[in-house]
FIFIZA-218496 format. One record per residue (C-alpha): residue in one letter; x, y, z. Coordinates in steps of 0.001 Angstrom, whole numbers, plus 500000, padded with zeros to 6 digits. Layout:
REM residues N
+----+--------+--------+--------+
| aa |      u |      v |      w |
+----+--------+--------+--------+
|  A |      X |      Y |      Z |
...
+----+--------+--------+--------+
***
This chain:
REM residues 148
+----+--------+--------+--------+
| aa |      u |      v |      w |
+----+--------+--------+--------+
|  X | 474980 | 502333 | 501380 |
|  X | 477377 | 499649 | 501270 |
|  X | 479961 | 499538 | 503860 |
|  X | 482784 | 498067 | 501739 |
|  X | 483448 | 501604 | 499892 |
|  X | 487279 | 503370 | 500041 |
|  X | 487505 | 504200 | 503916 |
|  X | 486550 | 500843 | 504866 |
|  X | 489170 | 499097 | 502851 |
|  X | 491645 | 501969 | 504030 |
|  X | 491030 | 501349 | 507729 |
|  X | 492261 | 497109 | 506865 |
|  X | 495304 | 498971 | 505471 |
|  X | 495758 | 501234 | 508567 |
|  X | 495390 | 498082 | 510712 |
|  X | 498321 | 496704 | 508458 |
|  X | 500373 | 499788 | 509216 |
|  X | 499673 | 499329 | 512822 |
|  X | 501575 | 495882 | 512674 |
|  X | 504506 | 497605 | 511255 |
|  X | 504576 | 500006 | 513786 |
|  X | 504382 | 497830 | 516657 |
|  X | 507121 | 495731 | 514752 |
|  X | 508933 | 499187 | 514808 |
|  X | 509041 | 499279 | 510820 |
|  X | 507920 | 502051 | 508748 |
|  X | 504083 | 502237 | 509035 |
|  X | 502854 | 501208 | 505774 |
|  X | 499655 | 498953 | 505360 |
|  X | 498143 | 497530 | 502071 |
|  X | 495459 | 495654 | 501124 |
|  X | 494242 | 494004 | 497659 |
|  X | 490452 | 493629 | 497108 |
|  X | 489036 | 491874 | 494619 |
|  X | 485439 | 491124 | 494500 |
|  X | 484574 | 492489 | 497665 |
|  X | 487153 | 490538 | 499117 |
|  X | 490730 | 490607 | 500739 |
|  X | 492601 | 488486 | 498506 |
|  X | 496127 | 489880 | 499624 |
|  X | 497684 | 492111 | 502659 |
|  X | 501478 | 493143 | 504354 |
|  X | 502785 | 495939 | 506268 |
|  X | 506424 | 497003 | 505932 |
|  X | 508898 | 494264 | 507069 |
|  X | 512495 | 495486 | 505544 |
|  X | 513944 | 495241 | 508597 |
|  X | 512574 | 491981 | 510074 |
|  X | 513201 | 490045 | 507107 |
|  X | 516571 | 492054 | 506008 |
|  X | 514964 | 492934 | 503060 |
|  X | 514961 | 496009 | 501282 |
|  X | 512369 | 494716 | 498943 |
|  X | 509626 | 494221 | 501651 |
|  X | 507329 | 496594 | 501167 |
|  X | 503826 | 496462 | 502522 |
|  X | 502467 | 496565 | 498880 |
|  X | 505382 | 493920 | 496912 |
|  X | 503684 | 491965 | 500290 |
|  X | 500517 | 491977 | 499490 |
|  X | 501284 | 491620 | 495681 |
|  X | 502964 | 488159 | 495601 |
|  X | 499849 | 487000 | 498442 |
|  X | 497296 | 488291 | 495408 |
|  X | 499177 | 487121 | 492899 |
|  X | 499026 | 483256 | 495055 |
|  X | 495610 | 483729 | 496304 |
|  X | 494530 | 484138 | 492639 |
|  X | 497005 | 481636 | 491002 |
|  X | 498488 | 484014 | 488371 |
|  X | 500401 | 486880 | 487997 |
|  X | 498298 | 489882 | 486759 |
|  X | 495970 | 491668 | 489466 |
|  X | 493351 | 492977 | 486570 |
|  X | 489804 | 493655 | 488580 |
|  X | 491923 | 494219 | 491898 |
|  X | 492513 | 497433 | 494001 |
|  X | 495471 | 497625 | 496338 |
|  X | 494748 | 500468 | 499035 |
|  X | 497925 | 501318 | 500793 |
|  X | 498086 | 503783 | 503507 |
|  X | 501265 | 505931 | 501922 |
|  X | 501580 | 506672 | 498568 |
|  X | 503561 | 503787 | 496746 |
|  X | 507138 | 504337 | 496204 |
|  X | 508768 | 503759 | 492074 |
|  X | 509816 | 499947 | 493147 |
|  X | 506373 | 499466 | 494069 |
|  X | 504459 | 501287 | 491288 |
|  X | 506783 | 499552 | 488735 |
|  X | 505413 | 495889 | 490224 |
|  X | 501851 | 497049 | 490322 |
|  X | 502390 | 498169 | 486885 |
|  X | 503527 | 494783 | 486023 |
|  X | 500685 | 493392 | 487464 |
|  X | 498490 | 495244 | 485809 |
|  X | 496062 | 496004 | 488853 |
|  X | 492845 | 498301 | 488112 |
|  X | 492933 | 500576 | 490694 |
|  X | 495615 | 502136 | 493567 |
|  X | 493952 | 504256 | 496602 |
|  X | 496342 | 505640 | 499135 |
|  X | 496259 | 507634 | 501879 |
|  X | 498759 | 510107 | 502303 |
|  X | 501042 | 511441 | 499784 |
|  X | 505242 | 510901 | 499658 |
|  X | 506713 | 513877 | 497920 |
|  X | 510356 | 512234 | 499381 |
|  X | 509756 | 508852 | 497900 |
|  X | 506539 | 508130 | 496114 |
|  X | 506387 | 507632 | 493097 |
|  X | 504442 | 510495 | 491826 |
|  X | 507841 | 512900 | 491185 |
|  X | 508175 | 510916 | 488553 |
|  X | 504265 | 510861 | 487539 |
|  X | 501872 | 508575 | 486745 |
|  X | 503848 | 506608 | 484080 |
|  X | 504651 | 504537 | 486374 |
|  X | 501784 | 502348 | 486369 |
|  X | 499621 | 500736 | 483718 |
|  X | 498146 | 502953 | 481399 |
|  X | 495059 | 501602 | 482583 |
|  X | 495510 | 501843 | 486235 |
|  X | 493127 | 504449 | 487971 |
|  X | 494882 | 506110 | 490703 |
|  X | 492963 | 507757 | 493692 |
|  X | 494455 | 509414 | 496866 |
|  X | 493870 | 511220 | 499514 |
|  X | 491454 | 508308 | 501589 |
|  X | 491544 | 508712 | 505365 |
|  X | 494658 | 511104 | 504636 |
|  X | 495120 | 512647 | 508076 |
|  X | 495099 | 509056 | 509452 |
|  X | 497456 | 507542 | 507539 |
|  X | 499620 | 510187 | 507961 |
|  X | 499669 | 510400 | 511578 |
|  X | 501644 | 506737 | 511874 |
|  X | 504685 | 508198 | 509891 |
|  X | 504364 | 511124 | 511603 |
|  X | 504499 | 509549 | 515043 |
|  X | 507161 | 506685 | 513857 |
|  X | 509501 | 509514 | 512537 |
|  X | 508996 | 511515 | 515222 |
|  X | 509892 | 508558 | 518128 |
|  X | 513159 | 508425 | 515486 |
|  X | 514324 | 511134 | 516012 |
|  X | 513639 | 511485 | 519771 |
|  X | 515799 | 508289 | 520310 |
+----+--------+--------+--------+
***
């Protein structure tokens, strides 16, 4: 069995997350794969860069989009720790990547209350990889929050 399957790309996103933890942003990691390869990554930096665009994934879309030299992600998966939020779904439906995995869901935020229309028709969604563990970094940021 190969060991580049769903978990393994999920753990690269989880070490993503953990930057953005230690950097004391929201704990989100992504990775895009293409080929077998990471061809883009970024963890959450709103607050270091002031920016409320800065998502882990809108990260890792524009260092695809200039690892590949152009702007659609077709034969790509991004695997991103949290389910994406609309912002992000809309660019990755732009994009027109193959394939999103996240982790954990984000019935606040994600994009899913307003369902799957959000990305390209042809975009194959998949969640629930390494769920409890991508969960457990929001759970532990929030909860450090709101013991402050």
């Amino acid at each position: 069995m190969t060991p580049y399957n769903d978990e393994y790309w999920m753990r690269l996103a989880l070490k993503e997350a953990g930057y953005a933890y230690e950097d004391d942003e929201v704990p989100i990691g992504a990775v895009i794969v293409c080929n077998n390869k990471v061809i883009g990554k970024g963890y959450n930096q709103t607050e270091r860069l002031n920016d409320v665009t800065a998502h882990a994934e809108m990260i890792a879309i524009t260092a695809a989009a200039n690892y590949l030299g152009a702007k659609f992600l077709e034969e790509c998966t991004l695997y991103v720790t949290i389910e994406p939020c609309p912002m992000c779904a809309a660019a990755l439906r732009w994009a027109r990547i193959s394939r999103v995995v996240y982790g954990a869901a984000d019935p606040k935020a994600g994009y899913s209350q307003f369902g799957n229309k959000m990305f390209h028709p042809k975009t194959e969604i998949s969640h629930g990889t390494l769920e409890h563990d991508c969960g457990v970094f929001m759970t532990e940021f929030f909860r450090g929050k709101r013991e402050k």
